[in-house]
C-alpha positions as CSV (number, residue, x, y, z in Angstrom):
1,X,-25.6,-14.5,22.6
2,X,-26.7,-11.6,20.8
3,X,-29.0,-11.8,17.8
4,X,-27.8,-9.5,15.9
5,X,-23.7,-11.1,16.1
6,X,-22.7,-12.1,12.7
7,X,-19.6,-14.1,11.4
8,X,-17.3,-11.3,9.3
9,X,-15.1,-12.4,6.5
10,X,-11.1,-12.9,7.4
11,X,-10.0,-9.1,7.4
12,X,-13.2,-7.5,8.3
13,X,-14.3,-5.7,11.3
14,X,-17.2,-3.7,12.1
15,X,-17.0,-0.8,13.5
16,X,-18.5,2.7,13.9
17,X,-21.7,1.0,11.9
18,X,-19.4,0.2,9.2
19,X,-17.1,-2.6,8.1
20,X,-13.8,-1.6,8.4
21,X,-10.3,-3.0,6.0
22,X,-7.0,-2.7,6.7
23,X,-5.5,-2.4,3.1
24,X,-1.7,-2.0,2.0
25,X,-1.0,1.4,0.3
26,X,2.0,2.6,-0.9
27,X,3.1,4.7,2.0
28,X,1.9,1.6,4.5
29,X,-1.4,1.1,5.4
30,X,-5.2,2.5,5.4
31,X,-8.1,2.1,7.0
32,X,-10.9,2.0,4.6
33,X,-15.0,2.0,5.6
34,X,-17.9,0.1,3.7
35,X,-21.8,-0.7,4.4
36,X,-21.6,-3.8,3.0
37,X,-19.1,-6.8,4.5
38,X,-18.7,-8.1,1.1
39,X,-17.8,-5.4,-0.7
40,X,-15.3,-4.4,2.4
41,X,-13.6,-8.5,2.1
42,X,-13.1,-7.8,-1.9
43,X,-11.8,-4.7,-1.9
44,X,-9.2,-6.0,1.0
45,X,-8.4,-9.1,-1.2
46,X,-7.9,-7.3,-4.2
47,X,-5.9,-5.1,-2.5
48,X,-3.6,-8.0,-0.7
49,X,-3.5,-9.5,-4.2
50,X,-2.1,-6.2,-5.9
51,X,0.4,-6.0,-3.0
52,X,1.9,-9.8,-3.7
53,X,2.1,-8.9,-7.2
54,X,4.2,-5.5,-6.4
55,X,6.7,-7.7,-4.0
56,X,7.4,-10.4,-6.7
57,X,8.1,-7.7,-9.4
58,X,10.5,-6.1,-6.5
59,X,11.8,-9.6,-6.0
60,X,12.2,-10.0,-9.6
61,X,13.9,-6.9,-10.5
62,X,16.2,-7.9,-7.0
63,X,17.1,-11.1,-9.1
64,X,17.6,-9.4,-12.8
65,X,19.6,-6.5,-10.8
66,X,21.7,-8.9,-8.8
């Protein structure tokens, strides 16, 4: 097993040197880069938790709207 193998938060990959996120834009999705694995899994949670907030005000205005 190599040494230098470490466990990555839910989201996270490393690659290129970097830890990469996959986080929800408008226009789909982006590939972002960070040196730090922390700073990569809160930026992809806030950015999942923005997301669920956008789908219930689209569900909401779905409901108001009929």
């Amino acid at each position: 097993m190599d040494v230098n193998m470490k466990v990555l938060p839910e989201g996270v990959s490393f690659s290129q040197g970097l830890y990469a996120v996959k986080i929800p834009t408008f226009s789909g999705s982006e590939i972002k880069y960070y040196k730090d694995p922390l700073t990569a899994f809160t930026t992809k949670r806030r950015a999942d938790r923005k997301e669920a907030i956008r789908k219930d005000k689209r569900l909401a205005m779905k409901m108001i709207n009929g």
